[in-house]
N, CA, C and O atoms as a Tinker XYZ file with bonds, in Angstrom:
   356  protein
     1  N    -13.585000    2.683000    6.696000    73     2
     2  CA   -13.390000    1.487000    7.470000    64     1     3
     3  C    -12.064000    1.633000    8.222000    63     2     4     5
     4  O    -11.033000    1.741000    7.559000    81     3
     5  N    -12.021000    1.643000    9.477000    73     3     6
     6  CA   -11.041000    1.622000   10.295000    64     5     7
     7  C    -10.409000   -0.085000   10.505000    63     6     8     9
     8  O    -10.957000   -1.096000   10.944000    81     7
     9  N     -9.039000    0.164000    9.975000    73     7    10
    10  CA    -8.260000   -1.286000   10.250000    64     9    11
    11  C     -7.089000   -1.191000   11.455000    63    10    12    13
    12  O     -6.555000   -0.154000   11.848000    81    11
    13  N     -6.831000   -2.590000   11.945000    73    11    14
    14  CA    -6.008000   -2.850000   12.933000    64    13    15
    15  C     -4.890000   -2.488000   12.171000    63    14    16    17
    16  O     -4.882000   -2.435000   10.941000    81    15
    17  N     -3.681000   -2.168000   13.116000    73    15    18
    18  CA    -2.205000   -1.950000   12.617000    64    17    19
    19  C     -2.147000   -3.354000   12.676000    63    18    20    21
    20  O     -1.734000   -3.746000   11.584000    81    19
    21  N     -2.374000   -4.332000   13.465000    73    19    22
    22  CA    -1.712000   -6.313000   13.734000    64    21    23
    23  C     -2.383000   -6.513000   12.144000    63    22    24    25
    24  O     -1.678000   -7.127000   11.343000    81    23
    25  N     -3.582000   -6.062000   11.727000    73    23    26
    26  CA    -3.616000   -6.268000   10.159000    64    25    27
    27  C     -3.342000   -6.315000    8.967000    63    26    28    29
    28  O     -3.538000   -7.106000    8.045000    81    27
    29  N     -2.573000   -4.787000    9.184000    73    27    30
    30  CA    -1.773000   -4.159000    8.309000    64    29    31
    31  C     -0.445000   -4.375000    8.594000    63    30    32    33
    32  O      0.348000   -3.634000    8.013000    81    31
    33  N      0.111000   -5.425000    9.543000    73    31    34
    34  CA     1.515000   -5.088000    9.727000    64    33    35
    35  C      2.550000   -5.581000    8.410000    63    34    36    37
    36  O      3.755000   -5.426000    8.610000    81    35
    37  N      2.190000   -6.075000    7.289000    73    35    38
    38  CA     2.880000   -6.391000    6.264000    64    37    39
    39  C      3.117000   -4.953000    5.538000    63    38    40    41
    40  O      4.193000   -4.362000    5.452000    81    39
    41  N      1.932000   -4.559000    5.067000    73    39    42
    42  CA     1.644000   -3.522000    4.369000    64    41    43
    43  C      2.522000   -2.094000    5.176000    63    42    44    45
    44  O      2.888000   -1.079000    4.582000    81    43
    45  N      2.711000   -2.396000    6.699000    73    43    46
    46  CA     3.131000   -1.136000    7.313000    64    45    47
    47  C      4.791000   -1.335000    6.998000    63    46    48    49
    48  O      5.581000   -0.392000    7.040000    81    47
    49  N      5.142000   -2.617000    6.704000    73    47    50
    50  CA     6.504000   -2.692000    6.777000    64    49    51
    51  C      6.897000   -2.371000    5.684000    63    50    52    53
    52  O      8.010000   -1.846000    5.709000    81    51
    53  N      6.227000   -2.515000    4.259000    73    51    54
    54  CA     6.284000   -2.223000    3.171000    64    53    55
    55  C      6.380000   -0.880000    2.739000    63    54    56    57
    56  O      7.043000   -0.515000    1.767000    81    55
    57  N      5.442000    0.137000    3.769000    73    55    58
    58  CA     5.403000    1.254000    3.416000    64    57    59
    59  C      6.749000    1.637000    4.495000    63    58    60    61
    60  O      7.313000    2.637000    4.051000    81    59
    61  N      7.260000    1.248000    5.477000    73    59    62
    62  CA     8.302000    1.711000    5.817000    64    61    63
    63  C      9.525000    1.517000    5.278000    63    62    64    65
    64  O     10.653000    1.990000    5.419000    81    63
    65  N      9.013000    0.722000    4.647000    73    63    66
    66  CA    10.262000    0.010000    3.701000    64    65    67
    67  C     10.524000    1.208000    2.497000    63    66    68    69
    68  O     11.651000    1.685000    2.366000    81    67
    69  N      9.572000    1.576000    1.775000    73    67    70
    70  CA     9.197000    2.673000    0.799000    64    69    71
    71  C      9.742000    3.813000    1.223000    63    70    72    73
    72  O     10.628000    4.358000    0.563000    81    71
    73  N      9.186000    4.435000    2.630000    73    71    74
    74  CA     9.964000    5.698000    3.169000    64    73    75
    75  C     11.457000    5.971000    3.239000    63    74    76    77
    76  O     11.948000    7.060000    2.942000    81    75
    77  N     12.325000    4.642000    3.756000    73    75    78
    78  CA    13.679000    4.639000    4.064000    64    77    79
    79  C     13.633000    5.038000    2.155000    63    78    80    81
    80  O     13.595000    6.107000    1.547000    81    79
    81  N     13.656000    3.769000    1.760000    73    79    82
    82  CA    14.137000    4.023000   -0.156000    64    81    83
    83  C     14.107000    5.624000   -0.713000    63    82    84    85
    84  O     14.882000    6.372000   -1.309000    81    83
    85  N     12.680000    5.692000   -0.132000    73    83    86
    86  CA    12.162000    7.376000   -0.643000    64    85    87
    87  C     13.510000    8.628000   -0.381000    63    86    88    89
    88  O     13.984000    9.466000   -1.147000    81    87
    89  N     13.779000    8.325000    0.860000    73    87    90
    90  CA    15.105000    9.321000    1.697000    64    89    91
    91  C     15.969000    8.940000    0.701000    63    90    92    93
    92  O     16.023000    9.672000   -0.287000    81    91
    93  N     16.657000    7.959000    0.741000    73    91    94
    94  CA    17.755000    7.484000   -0.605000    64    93    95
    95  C     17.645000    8.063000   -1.814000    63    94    96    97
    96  O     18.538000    8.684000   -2.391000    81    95
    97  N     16.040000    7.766000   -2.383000    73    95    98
    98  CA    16.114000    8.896000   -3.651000    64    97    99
    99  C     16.597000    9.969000   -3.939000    63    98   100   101
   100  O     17.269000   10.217000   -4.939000    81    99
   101  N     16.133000   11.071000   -2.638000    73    99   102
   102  CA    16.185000   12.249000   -2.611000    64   101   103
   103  C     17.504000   12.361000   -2.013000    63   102   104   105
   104  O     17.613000   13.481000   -2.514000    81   103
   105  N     18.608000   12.218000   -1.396000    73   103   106
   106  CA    19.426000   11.739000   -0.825000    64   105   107
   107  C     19.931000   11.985000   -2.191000    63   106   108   109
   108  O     20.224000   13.144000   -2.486000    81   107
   109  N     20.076000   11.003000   -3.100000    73   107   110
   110  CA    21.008000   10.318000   -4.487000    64   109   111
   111  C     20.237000   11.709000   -5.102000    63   110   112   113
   112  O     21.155000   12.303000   -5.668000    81   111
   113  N     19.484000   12.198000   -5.201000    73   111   114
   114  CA    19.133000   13.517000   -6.160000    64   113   115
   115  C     20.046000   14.388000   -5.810000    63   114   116   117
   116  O     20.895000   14.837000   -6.580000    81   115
   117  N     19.918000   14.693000   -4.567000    73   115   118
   118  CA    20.670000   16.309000   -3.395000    64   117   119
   119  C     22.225000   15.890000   -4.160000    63   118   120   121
   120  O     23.079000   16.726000   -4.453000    81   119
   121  N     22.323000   14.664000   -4.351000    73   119   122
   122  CA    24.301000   14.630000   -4.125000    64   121   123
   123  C     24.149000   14.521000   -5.856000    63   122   124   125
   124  O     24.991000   13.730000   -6.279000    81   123
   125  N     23.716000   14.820000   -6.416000    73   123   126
   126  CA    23.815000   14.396000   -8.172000    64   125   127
   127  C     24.344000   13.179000   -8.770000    63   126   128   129
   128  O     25.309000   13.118000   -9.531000    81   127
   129  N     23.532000   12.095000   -8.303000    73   127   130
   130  CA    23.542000   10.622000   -9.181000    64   129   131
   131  C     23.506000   10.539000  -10.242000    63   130   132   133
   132  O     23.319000   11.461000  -11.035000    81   131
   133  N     23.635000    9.699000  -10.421000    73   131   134
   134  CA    23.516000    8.824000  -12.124000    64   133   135
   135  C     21.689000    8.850000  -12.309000    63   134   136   137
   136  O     21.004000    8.191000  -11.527000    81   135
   137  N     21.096000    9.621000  -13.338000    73   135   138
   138  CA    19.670000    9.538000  -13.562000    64   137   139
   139  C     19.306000    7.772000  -13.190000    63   138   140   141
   140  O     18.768000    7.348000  -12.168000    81   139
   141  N     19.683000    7.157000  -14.104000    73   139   142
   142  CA    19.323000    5.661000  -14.527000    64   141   143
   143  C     19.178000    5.106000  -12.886000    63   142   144   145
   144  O     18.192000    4.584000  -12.364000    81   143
   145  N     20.491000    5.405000  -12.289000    73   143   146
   146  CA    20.265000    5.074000  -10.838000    64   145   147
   147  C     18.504000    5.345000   -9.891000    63   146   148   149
   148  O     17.669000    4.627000   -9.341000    81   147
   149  N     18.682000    6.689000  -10.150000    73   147   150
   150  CA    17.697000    7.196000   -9.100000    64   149   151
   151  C     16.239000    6.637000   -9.746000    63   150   152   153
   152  O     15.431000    6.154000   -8.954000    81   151
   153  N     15.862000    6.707000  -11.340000    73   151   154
   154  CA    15.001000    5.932000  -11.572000    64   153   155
   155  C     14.794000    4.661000  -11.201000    63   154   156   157
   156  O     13.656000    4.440000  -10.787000    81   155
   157  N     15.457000    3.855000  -11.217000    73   155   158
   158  CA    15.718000    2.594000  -10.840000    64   157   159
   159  C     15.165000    2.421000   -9.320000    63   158   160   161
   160  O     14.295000    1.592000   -9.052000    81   159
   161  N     15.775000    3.316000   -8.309000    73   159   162
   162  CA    15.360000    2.983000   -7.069000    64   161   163
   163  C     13.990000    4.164000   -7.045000    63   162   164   165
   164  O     13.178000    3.958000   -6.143000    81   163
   165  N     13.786000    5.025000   -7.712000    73   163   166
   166  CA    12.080000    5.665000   -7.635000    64   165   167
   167  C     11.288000    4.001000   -7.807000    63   166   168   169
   168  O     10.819000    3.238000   -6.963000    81   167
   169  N     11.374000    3.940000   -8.826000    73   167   170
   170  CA    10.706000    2.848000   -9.602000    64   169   171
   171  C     10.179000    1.572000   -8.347000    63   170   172   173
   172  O      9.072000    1.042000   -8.253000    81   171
   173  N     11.262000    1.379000   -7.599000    73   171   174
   174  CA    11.313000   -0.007000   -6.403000    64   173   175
   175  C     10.708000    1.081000   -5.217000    63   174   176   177
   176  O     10.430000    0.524000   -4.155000    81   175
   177  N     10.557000    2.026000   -5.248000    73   175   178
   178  CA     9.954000    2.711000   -3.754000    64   177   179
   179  C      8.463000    3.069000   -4.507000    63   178   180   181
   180  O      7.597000    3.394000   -3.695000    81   179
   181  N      8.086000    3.060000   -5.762000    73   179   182
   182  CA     6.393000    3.339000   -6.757000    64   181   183
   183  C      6.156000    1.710000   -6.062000    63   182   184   185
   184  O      5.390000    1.616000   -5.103000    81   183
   185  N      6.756000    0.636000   -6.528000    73   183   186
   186  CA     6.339000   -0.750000   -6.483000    64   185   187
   187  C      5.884000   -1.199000   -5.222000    63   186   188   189
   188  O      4.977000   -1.980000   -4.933000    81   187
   189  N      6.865000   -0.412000   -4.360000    73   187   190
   190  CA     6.536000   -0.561000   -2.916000    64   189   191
   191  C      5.598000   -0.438000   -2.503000    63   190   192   193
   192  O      4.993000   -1.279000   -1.839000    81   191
   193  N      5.169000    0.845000   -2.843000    73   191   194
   194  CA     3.881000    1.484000   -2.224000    64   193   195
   195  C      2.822000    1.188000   -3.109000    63   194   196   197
   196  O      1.658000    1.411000   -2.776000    81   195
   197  N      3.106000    0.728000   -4.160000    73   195   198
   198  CA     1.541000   -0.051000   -4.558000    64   197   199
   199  C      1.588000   -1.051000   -4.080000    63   198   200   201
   200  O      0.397000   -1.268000   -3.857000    81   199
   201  N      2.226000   -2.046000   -3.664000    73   199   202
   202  CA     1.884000   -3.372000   -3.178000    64   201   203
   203  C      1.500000   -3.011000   -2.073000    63   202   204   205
   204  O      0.833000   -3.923000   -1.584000    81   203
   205  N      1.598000   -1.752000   -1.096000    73   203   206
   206  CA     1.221000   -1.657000   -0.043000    64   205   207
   207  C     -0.460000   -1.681000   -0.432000    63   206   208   209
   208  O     -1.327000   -2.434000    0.011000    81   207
   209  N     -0.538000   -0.948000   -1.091000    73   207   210
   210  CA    -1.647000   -0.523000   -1.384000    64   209   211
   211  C     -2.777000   -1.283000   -1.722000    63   210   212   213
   212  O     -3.921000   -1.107000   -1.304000    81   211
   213  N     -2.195000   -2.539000   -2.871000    73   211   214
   214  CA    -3.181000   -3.859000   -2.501000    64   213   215
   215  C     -3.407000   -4.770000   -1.447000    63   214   216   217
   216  O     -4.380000   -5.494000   -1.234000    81   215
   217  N     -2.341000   -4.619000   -0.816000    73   215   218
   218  CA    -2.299000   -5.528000    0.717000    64   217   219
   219  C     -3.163000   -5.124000    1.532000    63   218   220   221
   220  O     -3.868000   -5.991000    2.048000    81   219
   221  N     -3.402000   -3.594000    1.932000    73   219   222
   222  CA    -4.674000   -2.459000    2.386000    64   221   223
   223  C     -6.411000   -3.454000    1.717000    63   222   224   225
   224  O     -7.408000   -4.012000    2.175000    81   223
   225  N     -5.751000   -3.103000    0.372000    73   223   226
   226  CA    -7.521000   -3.328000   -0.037000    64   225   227
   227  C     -8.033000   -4.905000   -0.148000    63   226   228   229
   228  O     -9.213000   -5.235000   -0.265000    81   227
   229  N     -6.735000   -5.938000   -0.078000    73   227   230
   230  CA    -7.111000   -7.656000    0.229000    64   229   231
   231  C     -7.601000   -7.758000    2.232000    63   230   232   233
   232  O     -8.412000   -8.576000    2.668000    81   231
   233  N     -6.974000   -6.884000    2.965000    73   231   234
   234  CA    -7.188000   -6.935000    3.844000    64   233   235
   235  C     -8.576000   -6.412000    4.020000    63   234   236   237
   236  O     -9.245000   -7.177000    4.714000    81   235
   237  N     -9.115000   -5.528000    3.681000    73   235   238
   238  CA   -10.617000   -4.703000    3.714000    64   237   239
   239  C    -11.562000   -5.435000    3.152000    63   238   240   241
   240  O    -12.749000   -5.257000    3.427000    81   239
   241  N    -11.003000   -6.664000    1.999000    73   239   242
   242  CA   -12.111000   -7.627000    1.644000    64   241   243
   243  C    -12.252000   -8.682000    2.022000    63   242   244   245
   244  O    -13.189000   -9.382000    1.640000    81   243
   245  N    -11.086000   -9.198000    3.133000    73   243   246
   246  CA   -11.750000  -10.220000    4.176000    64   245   247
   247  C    -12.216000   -9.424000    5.133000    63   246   248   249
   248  O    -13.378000   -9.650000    5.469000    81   247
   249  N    -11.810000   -8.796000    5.524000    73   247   250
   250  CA   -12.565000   -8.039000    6.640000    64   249   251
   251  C    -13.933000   -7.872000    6.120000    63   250   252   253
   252  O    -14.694000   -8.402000    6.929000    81   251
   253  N    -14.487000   -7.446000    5.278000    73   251   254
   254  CA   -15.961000   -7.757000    4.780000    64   253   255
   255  C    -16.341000   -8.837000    4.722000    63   254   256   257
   256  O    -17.306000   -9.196000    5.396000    81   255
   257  N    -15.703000   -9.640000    3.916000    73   255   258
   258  CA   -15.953000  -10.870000    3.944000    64   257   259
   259  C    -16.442000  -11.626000    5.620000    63   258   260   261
   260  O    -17.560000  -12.096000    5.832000    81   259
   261  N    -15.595000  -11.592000    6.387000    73   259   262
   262  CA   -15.916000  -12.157000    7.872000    64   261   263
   263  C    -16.940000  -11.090000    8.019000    63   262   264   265
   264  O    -17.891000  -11.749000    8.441000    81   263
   265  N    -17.205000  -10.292000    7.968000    73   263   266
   266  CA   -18.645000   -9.311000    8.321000    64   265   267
   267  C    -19.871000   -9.824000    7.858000    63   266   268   269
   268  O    -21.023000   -9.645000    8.252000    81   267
   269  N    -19.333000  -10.588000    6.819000    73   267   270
   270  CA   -20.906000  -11.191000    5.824000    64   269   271
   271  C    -21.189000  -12.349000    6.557000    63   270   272   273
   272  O    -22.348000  -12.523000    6.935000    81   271
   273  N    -20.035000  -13.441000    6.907000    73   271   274
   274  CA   -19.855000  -14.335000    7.515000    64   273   275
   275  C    -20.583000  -14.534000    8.723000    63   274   276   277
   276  O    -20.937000  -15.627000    9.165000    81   275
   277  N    -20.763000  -13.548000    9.171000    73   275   278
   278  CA   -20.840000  -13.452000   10.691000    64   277   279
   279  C    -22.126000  -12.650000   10.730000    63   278   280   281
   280  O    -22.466000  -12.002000   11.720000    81   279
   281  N    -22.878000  -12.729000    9.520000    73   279   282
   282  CA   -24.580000  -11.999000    9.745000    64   281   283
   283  C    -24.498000  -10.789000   10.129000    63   282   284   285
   284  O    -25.398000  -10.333000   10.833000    81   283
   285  N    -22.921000   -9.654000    9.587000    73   283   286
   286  CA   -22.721000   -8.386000   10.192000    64   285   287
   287  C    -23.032000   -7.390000    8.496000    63   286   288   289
   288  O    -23.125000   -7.748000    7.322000    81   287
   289  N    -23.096000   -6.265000    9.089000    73   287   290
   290  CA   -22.973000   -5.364000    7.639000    64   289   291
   291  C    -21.531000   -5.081000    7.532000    63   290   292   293
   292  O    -20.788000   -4.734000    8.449000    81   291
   293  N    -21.183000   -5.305000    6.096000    73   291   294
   294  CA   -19.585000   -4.970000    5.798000    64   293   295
   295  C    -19.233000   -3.689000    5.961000    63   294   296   297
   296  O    -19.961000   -2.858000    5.419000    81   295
   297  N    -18.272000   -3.301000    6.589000    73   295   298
   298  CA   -17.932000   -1.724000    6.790000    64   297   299
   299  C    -17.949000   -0.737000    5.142000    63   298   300   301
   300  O    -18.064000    0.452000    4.847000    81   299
   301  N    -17.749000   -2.125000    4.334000    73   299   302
   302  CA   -17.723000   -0.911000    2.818000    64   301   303
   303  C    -18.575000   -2.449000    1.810000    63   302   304   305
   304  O    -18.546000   -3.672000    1.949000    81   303
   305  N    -19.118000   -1.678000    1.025000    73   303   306
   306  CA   -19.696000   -2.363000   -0.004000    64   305   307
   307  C    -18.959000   -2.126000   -0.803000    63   306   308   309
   308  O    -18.103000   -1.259000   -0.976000    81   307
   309  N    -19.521000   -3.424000   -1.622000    73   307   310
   310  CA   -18.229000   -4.100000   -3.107000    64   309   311
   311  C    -18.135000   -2.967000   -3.917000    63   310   312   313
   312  O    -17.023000   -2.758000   -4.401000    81   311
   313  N    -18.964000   -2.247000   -4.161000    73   311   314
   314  CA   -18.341000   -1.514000   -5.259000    64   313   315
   315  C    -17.355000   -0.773000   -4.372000    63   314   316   317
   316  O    -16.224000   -0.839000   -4.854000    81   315
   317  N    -17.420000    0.036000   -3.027000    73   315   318
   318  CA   -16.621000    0.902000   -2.489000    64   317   319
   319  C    -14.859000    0.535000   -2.761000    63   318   320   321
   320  O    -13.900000    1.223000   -3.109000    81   319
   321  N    -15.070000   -1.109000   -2.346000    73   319   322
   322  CA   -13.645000   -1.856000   -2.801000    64   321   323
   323  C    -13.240000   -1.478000   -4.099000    63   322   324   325
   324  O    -12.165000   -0.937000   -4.355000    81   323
   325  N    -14.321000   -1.841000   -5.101000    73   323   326
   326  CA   -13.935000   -1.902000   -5.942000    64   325   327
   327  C    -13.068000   -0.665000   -6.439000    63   326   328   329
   328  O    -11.905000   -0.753000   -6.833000    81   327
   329  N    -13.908000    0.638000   -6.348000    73   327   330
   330  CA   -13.383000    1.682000   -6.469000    64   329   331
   331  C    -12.175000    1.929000   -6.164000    63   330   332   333
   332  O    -11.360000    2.109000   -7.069000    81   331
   333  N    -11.787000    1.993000   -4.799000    73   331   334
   334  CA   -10.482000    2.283000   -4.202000    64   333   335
   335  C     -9.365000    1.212000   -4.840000    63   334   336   337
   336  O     -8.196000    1.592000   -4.903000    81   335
   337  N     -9.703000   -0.054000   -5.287000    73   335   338
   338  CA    -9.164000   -1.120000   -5.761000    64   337   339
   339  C     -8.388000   -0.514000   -7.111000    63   338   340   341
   340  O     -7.247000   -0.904000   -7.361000    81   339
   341  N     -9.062000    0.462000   -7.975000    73   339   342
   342  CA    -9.116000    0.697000   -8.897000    64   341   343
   343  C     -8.424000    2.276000   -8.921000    63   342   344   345
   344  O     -7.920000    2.790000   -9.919000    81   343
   345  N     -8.526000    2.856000   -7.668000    73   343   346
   346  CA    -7.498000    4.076000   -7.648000    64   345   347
   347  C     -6.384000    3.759000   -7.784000    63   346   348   349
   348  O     -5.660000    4.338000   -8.594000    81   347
   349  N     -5.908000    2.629000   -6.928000    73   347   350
   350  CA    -4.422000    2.008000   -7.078000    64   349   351
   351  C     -3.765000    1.901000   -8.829000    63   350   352   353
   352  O     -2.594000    2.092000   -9.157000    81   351
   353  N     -4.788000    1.585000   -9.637000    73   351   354
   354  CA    -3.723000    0.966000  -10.553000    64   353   355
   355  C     -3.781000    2.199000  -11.872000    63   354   356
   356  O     -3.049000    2.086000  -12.855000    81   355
């Protein structure tokens, strides 16, 4: 199922949000941090990108949803959601 970026624009900010953090990690690794540190901010750039990741698959089930709505075939059937729903966690 192909989605709009104007759809995803939460989820895109989230994952850009994730990338900058990600550089910081590795960044705080290269210069030899405090472990506890760099876990700490891994941990908030993992969180990141799973919330991206449900924001993706709530968006793909209205988007079905208005497909059903509208007497259309949904680009993915429920279980397909479900599945990918279920890679995330």
């Amino acid at each position: 199922m192909e989605m709009s970026p104007v759809l995803l624009r939460d989820a895109l900010t989230r994952l850009k949000r994730a990338q900058g953090q990600l550089g910081a990690v590795i960044a705080m690794i290269e210069n030899g941090e405090d472990c506890k540190r760099v876990l700490t901010q891994l941990a908030a750039v993992s969180s990141a990108v799973d919330r991206a990741g449900f924001k993706i698959i709530a968006t793909g089930m209205r988007e079905c949803q208005a497909a059903r709505e509208r007497g259309e075939e949904p680009p993915m059937s429920d279980e397909e959601l479900e599945k990918l729903f279920l890679s995330l966690s």
